[in-house]
C-alpha positions as CSV (number, residue, x, y, z in Angstrom):
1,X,-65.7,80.0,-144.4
2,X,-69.2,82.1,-144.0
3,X,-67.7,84.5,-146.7
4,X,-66.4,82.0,-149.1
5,X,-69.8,80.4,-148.6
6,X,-72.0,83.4,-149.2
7,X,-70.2,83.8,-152.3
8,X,-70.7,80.5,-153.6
9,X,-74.4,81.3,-152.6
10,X,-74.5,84.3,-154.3
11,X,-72.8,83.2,-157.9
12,X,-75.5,80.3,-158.0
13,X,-78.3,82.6,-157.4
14,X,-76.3,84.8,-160.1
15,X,-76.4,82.0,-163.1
16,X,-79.9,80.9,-161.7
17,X,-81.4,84.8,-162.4
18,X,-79.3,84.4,-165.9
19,X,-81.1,81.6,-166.8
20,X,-84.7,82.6,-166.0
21,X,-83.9,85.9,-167.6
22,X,-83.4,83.7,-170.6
23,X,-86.1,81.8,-170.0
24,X,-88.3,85.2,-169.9
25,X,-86.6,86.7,-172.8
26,X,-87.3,83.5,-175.0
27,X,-91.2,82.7,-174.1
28,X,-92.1,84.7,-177.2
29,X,-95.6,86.0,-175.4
30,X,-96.0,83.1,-173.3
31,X,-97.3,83.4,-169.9
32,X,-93.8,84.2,-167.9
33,X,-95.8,85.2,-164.3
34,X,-93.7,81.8,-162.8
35,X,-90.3,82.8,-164.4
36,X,-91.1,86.3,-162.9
37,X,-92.1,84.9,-159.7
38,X,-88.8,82.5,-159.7
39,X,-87.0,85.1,-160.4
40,X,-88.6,87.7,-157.3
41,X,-87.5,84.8,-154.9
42,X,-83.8,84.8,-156.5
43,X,-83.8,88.9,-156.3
44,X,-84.9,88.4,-152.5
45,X,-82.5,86.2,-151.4
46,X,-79.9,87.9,-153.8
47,X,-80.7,91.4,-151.9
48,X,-80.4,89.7,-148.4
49,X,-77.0,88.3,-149.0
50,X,-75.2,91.4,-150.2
51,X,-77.9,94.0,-151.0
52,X,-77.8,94.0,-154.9
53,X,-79.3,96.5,-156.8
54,X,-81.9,95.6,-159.5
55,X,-82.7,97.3,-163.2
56,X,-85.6,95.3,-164.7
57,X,-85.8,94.5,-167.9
58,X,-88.5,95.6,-170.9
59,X,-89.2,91.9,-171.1
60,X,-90.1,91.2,-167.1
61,X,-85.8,90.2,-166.8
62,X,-84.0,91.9,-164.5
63,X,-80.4,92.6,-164.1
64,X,-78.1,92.6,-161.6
65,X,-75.3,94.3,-159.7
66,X,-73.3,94.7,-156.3
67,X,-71.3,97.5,-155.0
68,X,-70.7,100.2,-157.1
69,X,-72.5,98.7,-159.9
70,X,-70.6,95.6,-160.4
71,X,-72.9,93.3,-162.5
72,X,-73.6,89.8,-161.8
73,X,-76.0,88.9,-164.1
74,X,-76.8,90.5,-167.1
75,X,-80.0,89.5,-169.7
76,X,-79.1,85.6,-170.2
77,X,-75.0,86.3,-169.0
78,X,-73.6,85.6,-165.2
79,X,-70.8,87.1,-164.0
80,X,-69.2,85.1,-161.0
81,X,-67.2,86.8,-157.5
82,X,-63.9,84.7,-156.8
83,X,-62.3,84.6,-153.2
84,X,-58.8,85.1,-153.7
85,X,-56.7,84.5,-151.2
86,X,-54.7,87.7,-149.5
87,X,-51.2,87.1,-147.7
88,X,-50.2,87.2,-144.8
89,X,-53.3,85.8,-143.3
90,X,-55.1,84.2,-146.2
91,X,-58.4,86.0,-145.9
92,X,-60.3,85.9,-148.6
93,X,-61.0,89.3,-150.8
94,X,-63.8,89.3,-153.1
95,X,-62.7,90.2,-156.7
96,X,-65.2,90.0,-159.9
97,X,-63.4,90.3,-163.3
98,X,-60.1,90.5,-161.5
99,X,-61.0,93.8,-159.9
100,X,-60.7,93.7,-155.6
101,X,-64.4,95.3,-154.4
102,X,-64.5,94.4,-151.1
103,X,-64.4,97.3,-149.8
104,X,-67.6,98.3,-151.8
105,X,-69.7,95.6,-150.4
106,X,-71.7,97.7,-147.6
107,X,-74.7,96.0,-147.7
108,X,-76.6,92.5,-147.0
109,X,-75.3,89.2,-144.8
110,X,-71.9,89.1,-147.4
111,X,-71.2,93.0,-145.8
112,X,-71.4,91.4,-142.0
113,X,-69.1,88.5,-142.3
114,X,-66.8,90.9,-143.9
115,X,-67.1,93.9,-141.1
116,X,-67.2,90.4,-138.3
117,X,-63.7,89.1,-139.9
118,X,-61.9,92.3,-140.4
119,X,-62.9,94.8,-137.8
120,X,-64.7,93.2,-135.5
121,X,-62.2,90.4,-134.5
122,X,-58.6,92.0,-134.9
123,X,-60.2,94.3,-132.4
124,X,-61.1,92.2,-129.9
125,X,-57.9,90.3,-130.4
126,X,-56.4,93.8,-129.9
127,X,-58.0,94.4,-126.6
128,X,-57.3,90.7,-126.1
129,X,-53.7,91.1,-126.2
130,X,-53.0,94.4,-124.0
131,X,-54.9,92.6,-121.3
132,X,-52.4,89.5,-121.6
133,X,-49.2,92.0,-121.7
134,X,-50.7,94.0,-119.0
135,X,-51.5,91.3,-116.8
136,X,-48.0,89.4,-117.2
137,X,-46.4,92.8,-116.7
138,X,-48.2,93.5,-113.4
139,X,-48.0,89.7,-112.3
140,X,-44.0,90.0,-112.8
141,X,-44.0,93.3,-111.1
142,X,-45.0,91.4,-107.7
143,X,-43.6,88.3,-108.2
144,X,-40.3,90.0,-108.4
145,X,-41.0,91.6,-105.0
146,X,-41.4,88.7,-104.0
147,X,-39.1,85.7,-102.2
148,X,-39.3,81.9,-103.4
149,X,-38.5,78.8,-101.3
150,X,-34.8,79.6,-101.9
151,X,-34.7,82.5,-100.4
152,X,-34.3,83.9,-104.3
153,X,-35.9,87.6,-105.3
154,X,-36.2,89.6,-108.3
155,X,-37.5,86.7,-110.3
156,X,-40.4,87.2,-112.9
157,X,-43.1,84.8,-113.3
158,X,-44.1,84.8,-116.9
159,X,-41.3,85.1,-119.2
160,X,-41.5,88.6,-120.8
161,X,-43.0,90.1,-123.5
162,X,-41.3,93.3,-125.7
163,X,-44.4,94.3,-126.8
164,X,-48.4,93.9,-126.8
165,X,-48.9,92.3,-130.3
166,X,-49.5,88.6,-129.9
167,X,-48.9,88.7,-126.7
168,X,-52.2,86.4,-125.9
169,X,-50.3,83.5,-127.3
170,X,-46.9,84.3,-126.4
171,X,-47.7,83.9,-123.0
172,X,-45.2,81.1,-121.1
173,X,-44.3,80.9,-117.5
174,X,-40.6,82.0,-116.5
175,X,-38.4,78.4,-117.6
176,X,-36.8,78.5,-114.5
177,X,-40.3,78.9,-112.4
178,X,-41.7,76.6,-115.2
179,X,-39.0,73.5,-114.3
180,X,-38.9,74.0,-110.1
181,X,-42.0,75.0,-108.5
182,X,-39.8,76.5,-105.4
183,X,-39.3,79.5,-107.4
184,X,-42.5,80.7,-107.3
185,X,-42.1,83.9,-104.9
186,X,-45.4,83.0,-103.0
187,X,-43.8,85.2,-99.9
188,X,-43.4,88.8,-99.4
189,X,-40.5,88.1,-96.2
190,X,-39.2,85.0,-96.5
191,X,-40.7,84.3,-93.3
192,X,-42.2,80.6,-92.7
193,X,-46.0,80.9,-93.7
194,X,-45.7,83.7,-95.1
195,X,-48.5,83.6,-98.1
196,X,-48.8,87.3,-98.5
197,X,-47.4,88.1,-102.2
198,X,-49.1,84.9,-103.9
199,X,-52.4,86.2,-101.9
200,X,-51.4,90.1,-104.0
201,X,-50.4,87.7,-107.0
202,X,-54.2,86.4,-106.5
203,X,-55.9,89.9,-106.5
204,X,-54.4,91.1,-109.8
205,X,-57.9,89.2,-111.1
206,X,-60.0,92.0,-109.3
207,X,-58.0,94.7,-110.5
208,X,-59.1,97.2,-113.3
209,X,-56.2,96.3,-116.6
């Protein structure tokens, strides 16, 4: 949403420098120090947002461009970014004339979202999901060790995963533990009070994953 936003943001800014370039261009010797002034406050913003570069004009204009010298506004002429869509997850890549230059927006408040939604985040659901797997795969570990209210062993706890990616949502209990509480292997002997595998079970939280 903050990308798709910015670059809503940044295409009206784009026709709104076109237009006070025209505006400048057409005064024909007329005072233009508020045009030029508009236009500084449209340049600032413009440079915030993705960190355009700026060639002024002979007649006080200035034009525009992003990245590796994509233009956005030219004399009078706007040239808008698009989000397009990109499977599978739908992010939005920023294209301008068709041509993908995503990658070649470094700079300005358009660059951070970017960096925020494609490096920032997959990492942390990264790290996110080996501390799931990790955590179901020690928790199983002990349970299985473990004896139920039955008199039952070798029974895991969460249901298990093949492998690390996703695992933050694939997490589900065991069905079996899941429909009859009695199969959780809170004991280590099978002994009447015995508490001591749901109190290991329990320390899993203190231990480094």
């Amino acid at each position: 949403a903050q990308v798709r936003g910015g670059l809503d943001r940044i295409n009206a800014l784009g026709s709104q420098a076109a237009g006070l370039n025209a505006a400048i261009a057409g005064a024909n010797g007329a005072d233009t120090e508020g045009l030029r002034d508009q236009l500084g406050l449209v340049l600032k913003e413009l440079s915030e947002l993705a960190g355009v570069s700026v060639v002024p004009r002979a007649d006080g204009g200035a034009d525009i461009s992003v990245g590796n010298g994509r233009a956005i506004a030219i004399g009078a002429n706007a040239y808008a970014l698009s989000a397009t869509s990109v499977a599978p997850a739908g992010l939005a890549a920023v294209t301008l004339g068709g041509v993908d230059i995503t990658a070649d927006l470094t700079k300005g408040r358009l660059s951070g979202w970017l960096d925020v939604r494609d490096t920032n985040i997959p990492a942390y659901r990264d790290r996110l999901d080996t501390l799931a797997f990790a955590l179901t795969q020690q928790v199983n570990t002990l349970h299985r060790g473990g004896t139920d209210l039955l008199g039952g062993t070798n029974r895991n706890f969460f249901a298990p995963l093949a492998v690390a990616a996703g695992a933050a949502a694939a997490v589900t209990m065991d069905p079996g533990v899941a429909a009859d509480s009695r199969l959780v292997a809170a004991s280590q002997s099978g002994a009447a009070g015995d508490n001591q595998m749901a109190k290991a079970i329990a320390g899993v939280r203190e231990a480094r994953i």
